[in-house]
C-alpha angles and dihedrals in degrees: 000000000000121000090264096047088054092037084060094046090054094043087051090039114031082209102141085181084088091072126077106224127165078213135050104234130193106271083250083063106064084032082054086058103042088042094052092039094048095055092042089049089045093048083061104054090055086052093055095046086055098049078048083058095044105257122136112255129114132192117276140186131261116258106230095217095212088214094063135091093236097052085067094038104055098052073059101060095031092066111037098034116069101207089046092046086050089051109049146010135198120238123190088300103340141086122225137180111263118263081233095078131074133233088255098050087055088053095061108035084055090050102048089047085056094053100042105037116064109138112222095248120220130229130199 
């Protein structure tokens, strides 16, 4: 199972037990950290799909905002979750993709972020 396979189990299911956490969080909380990874994942596929059409653009890593919930949750998850710890890795404030996982993992994780997360948007 990749990140986005067990972000969308969690997303069909609420069951927290499908993360591997040193500690037990609020159910906001683990929706606070698929929700932030999803739309970074899903950042990065577009940015793949417009360096595929020739722009400039490259992938880049997520700035951890030591003010927000997320930045103390995800050390959390890295190192206590395997897929998560496969997956990413933290760097002084910013988040990068593990050196663990190939060029065509991040592909498809990305991808399928991109295809599964898109947030109903809401108008005034």
């Amino acid at each position: 199972m990749n990140i986005t396979e067990k972000m969308i189990m969690f997303h069909n299911t609420k069951d927290t037990s499908i993360f591997n956490t040193a500690e037990r969080y609020q159910l906001a909380d683990y929706w606070l950290v698929c929700i932030e990874l999803f739309s970074w994942l899903k950042l990065e596929h577009k940015r793949f799909m417009w360096k595929q059409e020739g722009r400039s653009t490259c992938s880049k890593p997520m700035k951890l905002d030591p003010d927000a919930t997320f930045s103390h949750l995800i050390p959390d998850f890295i190192k206590n979750d395997e897929v998560f710890r496969n997956t990413l890795k933290i760097d002084g404030d910013k988040l990068y993709y593990s050196d663990n996982i190939s060029e065509n993992e991040i592909r498809i994780i990305t991808k399928m972020a991109y295809d599964y997360y898109n947030p109903e948007r809401h108008y005034d």
